[in-house]
DRENTORNU-946303 format. One line per 2 residues: their letters; for each residue x negated, y, z negated of C-alpha. Coordinates in nm, 2 decimals. Layout:
N
a = X,Y,Z | ...
***
This chain:
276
xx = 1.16,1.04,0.88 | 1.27,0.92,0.50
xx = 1.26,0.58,0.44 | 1.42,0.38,0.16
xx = 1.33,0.05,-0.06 | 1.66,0.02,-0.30
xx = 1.54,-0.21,-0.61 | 1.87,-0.32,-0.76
xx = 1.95,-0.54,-0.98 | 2.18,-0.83,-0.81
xx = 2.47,-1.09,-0.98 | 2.52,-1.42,-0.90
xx = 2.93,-1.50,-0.78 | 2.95,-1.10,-0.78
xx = 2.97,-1.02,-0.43 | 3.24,-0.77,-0.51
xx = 3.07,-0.62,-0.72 | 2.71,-0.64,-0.54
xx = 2.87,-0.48,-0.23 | 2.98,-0.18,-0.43
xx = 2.67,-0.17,-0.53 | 2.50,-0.16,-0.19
xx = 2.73,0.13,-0.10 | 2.66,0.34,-0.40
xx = 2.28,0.33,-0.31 | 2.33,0.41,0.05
xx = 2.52,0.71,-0.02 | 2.27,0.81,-0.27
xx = 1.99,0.71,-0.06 | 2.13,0.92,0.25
xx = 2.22,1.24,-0.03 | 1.82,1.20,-0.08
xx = 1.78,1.24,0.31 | 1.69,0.89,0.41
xx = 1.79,0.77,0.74 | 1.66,0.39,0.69
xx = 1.69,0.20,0.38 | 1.60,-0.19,0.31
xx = 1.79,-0.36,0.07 | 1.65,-0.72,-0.13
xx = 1.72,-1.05,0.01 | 2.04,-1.22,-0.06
xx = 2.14,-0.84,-0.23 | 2.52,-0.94,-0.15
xx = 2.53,-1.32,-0.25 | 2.24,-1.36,-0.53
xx = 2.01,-1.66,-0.48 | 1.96,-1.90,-0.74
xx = 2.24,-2.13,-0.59 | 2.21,-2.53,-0.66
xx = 2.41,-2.67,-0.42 | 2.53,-2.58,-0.06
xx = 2.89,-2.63,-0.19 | 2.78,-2.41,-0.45
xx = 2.66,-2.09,-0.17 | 2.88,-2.19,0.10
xx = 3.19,-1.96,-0.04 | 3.01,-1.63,-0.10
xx = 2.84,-1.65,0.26 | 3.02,-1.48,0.54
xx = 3.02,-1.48,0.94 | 2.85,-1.14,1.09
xx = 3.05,-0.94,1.16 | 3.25,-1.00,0.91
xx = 3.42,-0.80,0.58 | 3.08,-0.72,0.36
xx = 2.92,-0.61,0.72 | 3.19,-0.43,0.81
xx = 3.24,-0.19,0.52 | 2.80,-0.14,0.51
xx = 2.94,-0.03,0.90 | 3.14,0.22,0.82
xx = 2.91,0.34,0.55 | 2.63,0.33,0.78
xx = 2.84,0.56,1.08 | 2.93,0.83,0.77
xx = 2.60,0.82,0.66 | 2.40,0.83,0.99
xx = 2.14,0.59,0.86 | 2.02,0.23,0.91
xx = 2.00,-0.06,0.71 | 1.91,-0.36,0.63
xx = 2.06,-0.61,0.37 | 2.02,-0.94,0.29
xx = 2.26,-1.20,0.26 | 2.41,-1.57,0.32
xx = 2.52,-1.61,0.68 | 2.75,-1.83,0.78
xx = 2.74,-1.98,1.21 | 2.79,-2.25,1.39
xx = 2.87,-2.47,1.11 | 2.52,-2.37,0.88
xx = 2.48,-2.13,0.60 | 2.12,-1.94,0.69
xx = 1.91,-1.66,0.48 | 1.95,-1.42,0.67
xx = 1.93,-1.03,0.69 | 2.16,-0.77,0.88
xx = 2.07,-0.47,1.08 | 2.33,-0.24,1.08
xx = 2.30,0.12,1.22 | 2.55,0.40,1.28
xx = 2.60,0.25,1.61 | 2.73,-0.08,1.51
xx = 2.57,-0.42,1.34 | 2.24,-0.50,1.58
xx = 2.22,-0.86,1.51 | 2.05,-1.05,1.23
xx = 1.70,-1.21,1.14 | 1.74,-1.55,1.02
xx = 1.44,-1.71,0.75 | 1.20,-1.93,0.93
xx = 1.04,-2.04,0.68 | 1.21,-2.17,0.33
xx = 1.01,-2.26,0.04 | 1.17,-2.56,-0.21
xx = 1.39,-2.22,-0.46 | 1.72,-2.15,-0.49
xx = 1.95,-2.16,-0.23 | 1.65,-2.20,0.04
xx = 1.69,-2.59,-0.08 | 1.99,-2.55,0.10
xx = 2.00,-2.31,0.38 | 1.93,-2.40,0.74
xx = 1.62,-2.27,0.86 | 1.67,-1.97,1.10
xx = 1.68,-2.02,1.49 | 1.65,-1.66,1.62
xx = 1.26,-1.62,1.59 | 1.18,-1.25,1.53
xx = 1.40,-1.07,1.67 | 1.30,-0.70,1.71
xx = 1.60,-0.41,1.64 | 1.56,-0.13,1.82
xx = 1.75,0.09,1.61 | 1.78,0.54,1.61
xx = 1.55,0.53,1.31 | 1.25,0.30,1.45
xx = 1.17,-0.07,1.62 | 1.24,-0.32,1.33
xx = 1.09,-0.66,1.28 | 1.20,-0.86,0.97
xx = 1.03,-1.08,0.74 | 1.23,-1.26,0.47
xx = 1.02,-1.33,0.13 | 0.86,-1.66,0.20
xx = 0.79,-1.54,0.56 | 0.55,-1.28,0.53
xx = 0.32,-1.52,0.33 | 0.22,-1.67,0.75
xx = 0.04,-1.43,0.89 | 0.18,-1.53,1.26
xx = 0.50,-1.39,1.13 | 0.40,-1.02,1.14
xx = 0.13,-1.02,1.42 | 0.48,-1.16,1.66
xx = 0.65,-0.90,1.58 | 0.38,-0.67,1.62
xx = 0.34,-0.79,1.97 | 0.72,-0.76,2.04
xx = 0.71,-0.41,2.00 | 0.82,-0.36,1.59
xx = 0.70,-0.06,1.44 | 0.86,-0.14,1.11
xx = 0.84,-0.49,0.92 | 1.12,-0.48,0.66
xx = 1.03,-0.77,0.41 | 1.42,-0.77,0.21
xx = 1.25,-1.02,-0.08 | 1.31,-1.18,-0.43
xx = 0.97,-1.24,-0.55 | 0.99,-1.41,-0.86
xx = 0.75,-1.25,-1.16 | 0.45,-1.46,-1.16
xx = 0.39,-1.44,-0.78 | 0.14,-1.20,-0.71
xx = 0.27,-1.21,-0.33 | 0.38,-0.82,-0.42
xx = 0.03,-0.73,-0.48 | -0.17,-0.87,-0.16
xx = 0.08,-0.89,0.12 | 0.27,-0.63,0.22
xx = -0.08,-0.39,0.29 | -0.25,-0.72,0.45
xx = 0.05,-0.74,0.67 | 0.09,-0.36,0.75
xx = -0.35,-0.34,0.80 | -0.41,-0.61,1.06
xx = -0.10,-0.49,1.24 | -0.09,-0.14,1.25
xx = 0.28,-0.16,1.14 | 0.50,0.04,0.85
xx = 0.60,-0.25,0.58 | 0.87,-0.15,0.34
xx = 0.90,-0.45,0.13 | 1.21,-0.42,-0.09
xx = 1.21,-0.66,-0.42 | 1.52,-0.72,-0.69
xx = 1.48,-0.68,-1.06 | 1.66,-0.85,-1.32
xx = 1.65,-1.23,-1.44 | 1.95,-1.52,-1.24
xx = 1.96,-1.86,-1.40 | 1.63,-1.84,-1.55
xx = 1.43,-1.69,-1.29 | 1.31,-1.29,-1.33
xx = 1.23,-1.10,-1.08 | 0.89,-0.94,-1.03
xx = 1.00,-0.57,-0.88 | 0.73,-0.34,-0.73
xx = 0.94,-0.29,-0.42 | 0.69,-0.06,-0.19
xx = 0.63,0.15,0.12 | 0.28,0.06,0.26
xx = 0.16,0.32,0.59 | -0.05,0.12,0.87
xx = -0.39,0.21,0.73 | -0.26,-0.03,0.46
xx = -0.20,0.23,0.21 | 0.08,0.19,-0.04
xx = 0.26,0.55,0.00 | 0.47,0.49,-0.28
xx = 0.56,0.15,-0.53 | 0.85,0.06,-0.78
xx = 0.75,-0.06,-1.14 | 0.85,-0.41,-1.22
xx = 1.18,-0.39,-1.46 | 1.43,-0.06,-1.32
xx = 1.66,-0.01,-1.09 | 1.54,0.23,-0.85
xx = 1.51,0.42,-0.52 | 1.16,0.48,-0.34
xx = 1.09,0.73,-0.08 | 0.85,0.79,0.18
xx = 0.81,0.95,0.52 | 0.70,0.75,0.78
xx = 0.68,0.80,1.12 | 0.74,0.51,1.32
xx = 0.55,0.65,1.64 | 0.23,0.64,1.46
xx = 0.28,0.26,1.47 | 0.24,0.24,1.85
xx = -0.15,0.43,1.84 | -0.31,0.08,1.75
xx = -0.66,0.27,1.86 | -0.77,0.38,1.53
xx = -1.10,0.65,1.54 | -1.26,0.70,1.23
xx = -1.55,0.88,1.36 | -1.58,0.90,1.80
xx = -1.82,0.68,1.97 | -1.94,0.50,1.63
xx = -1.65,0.37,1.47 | -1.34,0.26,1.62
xx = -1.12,-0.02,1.64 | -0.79,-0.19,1.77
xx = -0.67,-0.48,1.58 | -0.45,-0.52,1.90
xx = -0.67,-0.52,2.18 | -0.97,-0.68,2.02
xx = -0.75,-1.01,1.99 | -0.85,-1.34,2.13
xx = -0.58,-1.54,2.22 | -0.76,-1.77,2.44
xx = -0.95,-1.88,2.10 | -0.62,-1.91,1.87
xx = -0.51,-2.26,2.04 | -0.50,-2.41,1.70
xx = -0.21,-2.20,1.61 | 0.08,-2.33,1.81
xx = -0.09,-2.71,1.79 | 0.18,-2.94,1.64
xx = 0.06,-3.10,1.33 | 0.05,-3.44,1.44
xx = -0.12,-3.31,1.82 | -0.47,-3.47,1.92
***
């Protein structure tokens, strides 16, 4: 199967404008032969928001007019997505990201985590932990940005059953998050990791690029530059995530990074900070 990072470039009050965006690249995308694509974090909204009065307006509710047309897109295109944007339930506006395949909108990962940029200053933190979308184009587990830098993050998913971890980011440039992470996450878990960045410069901030597609060996199978707009490609096979017994050479070196674990030993983990 084809998979998809789109690298765009992504304005701030352009929502209009970013949607069209998002459609253009999914039908160019799918014309490429890709049947899943991951799309940046907040690709619809932009990010560098001060204020929640400032972000509330350009968040929506799921499903809801943006979703809806990335929908119908997906169903003529016969591939998956997944695009970040500003959510708006229950009375909070969350980070989140949208899983939407030909079938209809799966759901959405909300950020866990939220470091002290941009609109996470404002946003509530996400109260659906790691969801896992079983979509016609692979088991998907989502990391947003800031979320794949805790380690606990990926391995849940792992153990949930996600083949894929789709990391929709906005790594700023300076943050060498880009190089290290995504093949430490996709190594330790035996997991696919397409981890799609933005390029371009919001209210000061630029945007560090090197979107990437990273195979579970930890190998990056192909990596944006840090500046263009772009589409990367690679086939995967999401299958191959589910063989965690990895056989370099039989009966002297193999490994499974899944059923070697010690959770008995890992109590320190789910301690509260303040626990004795």
């Amino acid at each position: 199967m084809k998979a998809a990072a789109v690298q765009i470039d992504i304005k701030l009050f352009a929502k209009e404008r970013n949607l069209d965006q998002i459609l253009k690249r999914m039908d160019e995308a799918a014309g490429a032969g890709a049947k899943l694509a991951v799309f940046p974090e907040c690709a619809l909204s932009g990010y560098c928001f001060v204020s929640l009065e400032e972000a509330a307006p350009w968040a929506e509710e799921i499903p809801g007019p943006s979703t809806e047309k990335i929908l119908a897109a997906a169903r003529e295109l016969d591939c998956t997505v997944v695009v970040g944007l500003l959510e708006r339930a229950g009375g909070h506006i969350f980070n989140s990201a949208a899983v939407i395949t030909p079938q209809g909108i799966l759901g959405t990962y909300r950020k866990l985590h939220l470091p002290c940029i941009g609109v996470d200053w404002h946003t509530q933190p996400g109260d659906t932990p790691f969801p896992v979308f079983a979509t016609p184009h692979g088991k998907i587990g989502i990391s947003i940005c800031y979320d794949c830098s805790f380690p606990e993050s990926g391995r849940i998913l792992k153990l949930n059953g996600a083949q894929i971890l789709a990391i929709p980011t906005n790594w700023p440039a300076g943050s060498d998050t880009w190089l290290h992470t995504p093949p430490v996450r996709a190594i330790e878990n035996h997991m696919y990791v397409i981890a799609c960045d933005r390029v371009g410069e919001e209210r000061g901030f630029r945007f560090a690029g090197h979107s990437q597609i990273v195979d579970c060996s930890g190998t990056k199978l192909v990596e944006a530059g840090e500046t263009e707009e772009t589409i990367i490609y690679a086939e995967i096979d999401p299958a191959t995530a589910d063989c965690n017994h990895v056989i370099r050479e039989p009966g002297k070196w193999e490994f499974d990074r899944i059923a070697a674990r010690r959770p008995e030993m890992y109590g320190a983990l789910t301690r509260l900070p303040n626990a004795s």
